[in-house]
N, C-alpha and C positions, 0 to 999 in steps of 0.2 A: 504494500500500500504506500503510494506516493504520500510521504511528508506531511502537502500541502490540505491532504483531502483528509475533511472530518465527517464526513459520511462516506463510508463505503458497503456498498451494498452484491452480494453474490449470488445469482439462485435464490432470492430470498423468494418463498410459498407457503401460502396459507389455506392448509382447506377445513371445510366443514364438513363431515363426512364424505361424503361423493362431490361437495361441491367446491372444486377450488378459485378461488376468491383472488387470491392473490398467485400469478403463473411465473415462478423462476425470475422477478425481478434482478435486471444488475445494471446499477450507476454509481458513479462516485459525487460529491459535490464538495468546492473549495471553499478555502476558510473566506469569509466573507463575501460570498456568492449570494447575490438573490437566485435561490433557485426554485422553482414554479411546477407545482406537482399538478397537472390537469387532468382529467377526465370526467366524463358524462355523472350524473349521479348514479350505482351500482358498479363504474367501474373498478371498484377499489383502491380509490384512494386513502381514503379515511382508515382503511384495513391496514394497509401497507404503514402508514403513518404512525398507526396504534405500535405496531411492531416494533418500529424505531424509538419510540420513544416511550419503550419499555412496560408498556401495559396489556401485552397481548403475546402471547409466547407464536413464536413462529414454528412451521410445522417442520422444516426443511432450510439449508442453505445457509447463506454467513451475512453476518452482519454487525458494523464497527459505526458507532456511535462517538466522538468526542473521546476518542482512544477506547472505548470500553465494549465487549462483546454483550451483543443484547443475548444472548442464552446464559450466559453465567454473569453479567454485570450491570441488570434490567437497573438497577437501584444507585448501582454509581451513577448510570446514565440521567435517571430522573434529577438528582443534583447538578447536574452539568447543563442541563438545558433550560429555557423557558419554553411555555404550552399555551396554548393559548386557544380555547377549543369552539368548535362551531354554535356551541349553544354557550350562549354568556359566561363566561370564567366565576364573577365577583358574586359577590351575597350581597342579595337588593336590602335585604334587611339591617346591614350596616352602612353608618356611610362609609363619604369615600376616605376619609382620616381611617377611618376603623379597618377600612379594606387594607388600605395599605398597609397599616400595622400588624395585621393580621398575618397575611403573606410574607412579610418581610420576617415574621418571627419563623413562618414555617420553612423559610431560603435558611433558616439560619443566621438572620443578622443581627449582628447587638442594637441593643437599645440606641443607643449613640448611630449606629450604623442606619437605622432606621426613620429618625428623628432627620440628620441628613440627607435621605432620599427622598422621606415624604416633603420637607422644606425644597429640594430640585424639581421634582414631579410637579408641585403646586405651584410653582414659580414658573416651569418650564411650557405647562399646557394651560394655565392661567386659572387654576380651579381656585383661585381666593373667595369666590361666595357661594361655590357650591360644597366647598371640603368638609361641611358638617351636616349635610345633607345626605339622605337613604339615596342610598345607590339608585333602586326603585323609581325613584321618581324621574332620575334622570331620561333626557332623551337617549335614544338607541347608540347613536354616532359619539355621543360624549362613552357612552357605557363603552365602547367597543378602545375608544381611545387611551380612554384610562385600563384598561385590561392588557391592552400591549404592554405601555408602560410601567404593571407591575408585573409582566412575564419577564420584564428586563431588569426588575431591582436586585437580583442577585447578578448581574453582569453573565449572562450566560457564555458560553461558546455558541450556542445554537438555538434559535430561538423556530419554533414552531409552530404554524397560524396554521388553521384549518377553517377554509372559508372564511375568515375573518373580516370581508367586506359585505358581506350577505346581509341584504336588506336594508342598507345605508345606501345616503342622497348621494348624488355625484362629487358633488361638493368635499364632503367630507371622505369619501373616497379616495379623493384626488389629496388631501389632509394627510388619511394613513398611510400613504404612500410615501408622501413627503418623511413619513415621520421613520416607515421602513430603509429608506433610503438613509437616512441620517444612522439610524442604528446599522448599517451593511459597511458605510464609510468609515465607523468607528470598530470596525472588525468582526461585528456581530455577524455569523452565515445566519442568513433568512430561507427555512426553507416555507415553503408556502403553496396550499391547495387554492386553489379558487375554480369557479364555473365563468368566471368573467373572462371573453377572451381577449378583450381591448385589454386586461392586465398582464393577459402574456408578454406583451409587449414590452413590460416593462421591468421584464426578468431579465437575469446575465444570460441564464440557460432554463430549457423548459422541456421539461418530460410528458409527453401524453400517453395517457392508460386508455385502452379498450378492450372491456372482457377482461381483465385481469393481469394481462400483460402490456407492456413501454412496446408502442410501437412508433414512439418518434423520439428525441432527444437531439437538442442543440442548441445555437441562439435564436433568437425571434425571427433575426434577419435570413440566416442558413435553410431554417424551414421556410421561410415562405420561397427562396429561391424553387429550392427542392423540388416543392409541388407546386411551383410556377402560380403562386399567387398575391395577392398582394395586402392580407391580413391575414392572421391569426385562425379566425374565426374558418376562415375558406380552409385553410392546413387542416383545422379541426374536423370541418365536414367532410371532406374528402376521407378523412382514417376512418371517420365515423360510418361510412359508407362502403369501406373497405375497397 
């Protein structure tokens, strides 16, 4: 495994009885790479991801997380990454002080350590009059932005979104991005699902699933050469159509 690469992925497959979900996966992704995990809904993404990020045992095949093998090292890995999952990460029933506190004790951070981030966080996304407020109340796109930014209070190596723009305005879309971009520059690898294909666009590199297996991988720009088109979205129909 080359150095640079904090995902490496071999054969990775996952079935359920008769049914396999995930077919002999293999990609690497570099250390501060946005890398953009795509496929339809049932392709397996969400499966595959589970895998990697140590909450789903894999049936077959290799797989290296942030130095640590997901069959014997599920639990170092969980410490080494941020998660950040397609249905709301936070507890609407605290605020967002309380959220942060919360999380930041469960990263492991001291008190002081904590006290520090949440004072960056709140300065950095401007939550000064909402930070004593039920998460709950908040709008979607606030909730979504602040859940990044506590999947990164432990400084992760690898930070993990699944769908993470799902159901947010354009606006604020275009917001998380800014915000993923800023954490890839400061070394953090993004790896990242979405159903958006105008967000392929805006990966270093991009994996698409169909049925269970990567049947494309490379830059935004290379696939569209590829299959001679001139977005995303068209690369995507074409696999999709086999």
């Amino acid at each position: 495994m080359k150095q640079e690469n904090v995902i490496h992925v071999e054969n990775l497959t996952k079935k359920f009885g008769d049914f396999t979900a995930v077919n002999a996966i293999t990609f690497d992704v570099e250390k501060g790479e946005i890398f953009g995990f795509l496929g339809a809904n049932g392709a397996g993404k969400t499966t595959a991801m589970k895998m990697l990020i140590g909450i789903s045992n894999p049936t077959s095949g290799k797989a290296n997380v942030a130095g640590f093998d997901v069959f014997t090292n599920a639990e170092a890995i969980k410490k080494s990454i941020g998660y950040m999952s397609q249905k709301f990460a936070l507890y609407d029933d605290l605020t967002v002080k309380e959220n942060i506190t919360f999380f930041g004790g469960i990263y492991g951070l001291t008190r002081k350590q904590i006290n520090e981030k949440r004072c960056q966080l709140v300065e950095e996304l401007g939550l000064q009059e909402i930070t004593n407020e039920l998460v709950g109340s908040l709008p979607l796109g606030w909730k979504q932005k602040i859940s990044f930014s506590v999947a990164l209070l432990h400084n992760p190596k690898i930070v993990f979104l699944d769908e993470p723009t799902g159901g947010v305005d354009p606006i604020t879309r275009r917001q998380f991005w800014e915000m993923i971009y800023k954490a890839a520059h400061q070394g953090t690898t993004i790896f990242v699902t979405t159903h958006y294909m105008d967000e392929a666009e805006y990966c270093d590199r991009v994996s698409i699933m169909v049925n269970g297996k990567i049947e494309a991988l490379d830059t935004p720009k290379k696939l569209k050469e590829q299959f001679k088109v001139k977005n995303m979205n068209d690369v995507f129909l074409k696999l999709a159509r086999g």
